[in-house]
N, C-alpha and C positions, 0 to 999 in steps of 0.2 A: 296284499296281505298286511303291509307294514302300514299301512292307512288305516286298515280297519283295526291294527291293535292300539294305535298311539288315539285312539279314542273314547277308548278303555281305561277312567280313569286307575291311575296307581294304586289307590285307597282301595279299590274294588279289586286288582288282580293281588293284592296283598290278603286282604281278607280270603278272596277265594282259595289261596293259594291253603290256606290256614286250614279252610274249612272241606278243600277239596282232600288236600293232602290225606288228615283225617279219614275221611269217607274212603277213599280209594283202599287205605290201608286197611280198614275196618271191614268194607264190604269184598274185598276181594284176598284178604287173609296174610296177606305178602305186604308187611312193613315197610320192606326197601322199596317196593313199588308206589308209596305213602309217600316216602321219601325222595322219590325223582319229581311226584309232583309238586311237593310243598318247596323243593329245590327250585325246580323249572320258574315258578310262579314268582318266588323270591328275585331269580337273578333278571326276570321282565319288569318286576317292581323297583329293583336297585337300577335298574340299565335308566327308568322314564323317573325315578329319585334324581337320579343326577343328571338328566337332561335337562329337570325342572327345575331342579332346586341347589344343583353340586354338587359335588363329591362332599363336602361335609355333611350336609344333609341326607344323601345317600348314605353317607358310611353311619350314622346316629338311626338311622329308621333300619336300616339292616339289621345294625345290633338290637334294634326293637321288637324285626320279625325273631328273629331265633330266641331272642330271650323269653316273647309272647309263646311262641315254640315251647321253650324248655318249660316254662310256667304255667305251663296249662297241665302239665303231667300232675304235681300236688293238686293243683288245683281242681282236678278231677276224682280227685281222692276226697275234697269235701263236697263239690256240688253236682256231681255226674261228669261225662265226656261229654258229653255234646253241650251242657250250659257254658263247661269249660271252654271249650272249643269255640263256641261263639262268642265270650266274654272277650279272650283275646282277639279272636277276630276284630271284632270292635273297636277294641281300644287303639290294635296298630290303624286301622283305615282310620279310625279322629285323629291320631298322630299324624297318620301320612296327610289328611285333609289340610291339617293346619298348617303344615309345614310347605307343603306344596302351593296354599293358596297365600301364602306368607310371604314365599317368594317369587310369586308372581305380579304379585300388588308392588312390588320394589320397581 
């Protein structure tokens, strides 16, 4: 199992986690159950963050997932939930992209 997740890039269980969370909470009406995923997701993104790239790097993209998190709530308020929801999405997987393929080229 541990094979098949560490090749799954971060950028993607980060996004997903975003986008899963979202959906989970949305289609199944239970928030906190939103929130164990967008959790779960985050703490397999932070865990292969800082296999990859550190604990600095881990702890800067974490602060990035939750704040993509927090920001997506206004931000849903100007361009719907889901453009929201994807927009962050986004932005954290470029984050994690860059960051992670930044400190692999070292």
């Amino acid at each position: 199992m541990a094979q098949v997740v560490a090749k799954v890039p971060a950028a993607a269980v980060a996004a997903g986690g975003l986008v899963g969370g979202y959906g989970v909470a949305r289609w199944t009406g239970k928030r906190p159950l939103g929130g164990v995923a967008l959790a779960a997701a985050g703490a397999l993104a932070a865990y292969e963050w800082n296999r990859q790239a550190g604990p600095r790097a881990a702890a800067g993209l974490s602060v990035a997932y939750v704040a993509a998190f927090a920001g997506s709530h206004p931000l849903a308020k100007k361009v719907g939930a889901w453009p929201s929801v994807f927009a962050v999405a986004g932005g954290v997987a470029a984050a994690s992209w860059v960051v992670t393929r930044r400190a692999a080229q070292r």
